[in-house]
C-alpha positions, 0 to 999 in steps of 0.5 A, a space after each residue: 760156244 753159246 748154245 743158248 738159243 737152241 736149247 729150247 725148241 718149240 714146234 706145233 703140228 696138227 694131227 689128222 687124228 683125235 687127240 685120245 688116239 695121239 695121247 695113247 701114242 705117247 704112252 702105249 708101247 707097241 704105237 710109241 715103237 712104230 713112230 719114235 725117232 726120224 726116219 730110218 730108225 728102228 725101235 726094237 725094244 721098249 718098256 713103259 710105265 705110263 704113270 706119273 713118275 713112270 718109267 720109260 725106256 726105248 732103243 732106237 738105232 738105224 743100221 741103214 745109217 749106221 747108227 748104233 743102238 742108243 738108248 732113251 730113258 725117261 720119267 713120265 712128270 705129268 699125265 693129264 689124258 687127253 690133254 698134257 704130257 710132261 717127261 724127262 728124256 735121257 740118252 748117249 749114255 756114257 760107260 759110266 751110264 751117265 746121259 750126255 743129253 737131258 731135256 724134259 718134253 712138254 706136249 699139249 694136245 688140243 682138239 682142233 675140229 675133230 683133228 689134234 693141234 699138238 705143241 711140244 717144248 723141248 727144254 734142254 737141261 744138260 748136254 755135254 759139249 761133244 754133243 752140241 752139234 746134235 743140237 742143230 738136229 733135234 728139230 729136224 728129228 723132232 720133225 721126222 717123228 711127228 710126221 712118223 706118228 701122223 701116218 700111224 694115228 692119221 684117219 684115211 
């Protein structure tokens, strides 16, 4: 199966809100809790580190759907405030705590009239074959999380 085309994703979305207060999202545990991962999912533990080569790890599950508590680890390669984040992201780990996904996530946030012009890059780097159908929904997740993260930071 070729799945070359999509691992890479590439979605941009203005932000109604400046672009400290969306970086602060990315990096601040208590704001990353409230909008990480598509609708119907819940986020009841997470620790971060926000530094380079900082950690981070979140949980997210979704008992309306019967998801089941995942969790998603990663390392802060870059942080430029306000401006840059680059970090890795590991999840579905196996019982060997092996991730069955990998991908490193570039975000550029851009002052766009006093709202934020945010791009990510999501570039997969390792997927296991079970998992390529998830694939087909990381943009969609991707999707329902910024839209998540703009009600949180949105001016009213």
């Amino acid at each position: 199966m070729d799945i070359s085309s999509k691992k890479k994703l590439r979605l941009t979305r203005i932000i109604n809100a400046p672009r400290e207060l969306v970086y602060k999202a990315f990096t601040n545990r208590e704001m990353l809790m409230q909008w990480w991962g598509p609708y119907h999912f819940e986020n009841p533990e997470c620790e971060i580190e926000s530094k380079v080569n900082g950690k981070f790890e979140i949980c997210m599950y979704s008992p309306k759907l019967g998801y089941p508590k995942n969790w998603c680890k990663g390392v802060y390669l870059e942080l430029k405030e306000p401006e840059h984040i680059v970090f890795t992201l590991a999840a579905f780990f196996d019982e060997n705590k092996t991730a069955k996904l990998e991908n490193v996530n570039t975000i550029t946030l851009e002052n766009e009239n006093g709202k934020t012009k945010l791009t990510i890059h999501v570039e997969v780097k390792h997927i296991d074959e079970e998992l390529y159908q998830a694939l087909n929904g990381m943009e969609q997740g991707w999707s329902e999380s910024l839209e998540k993260l703009n009600t949180l930071v949105a001016i009213k």
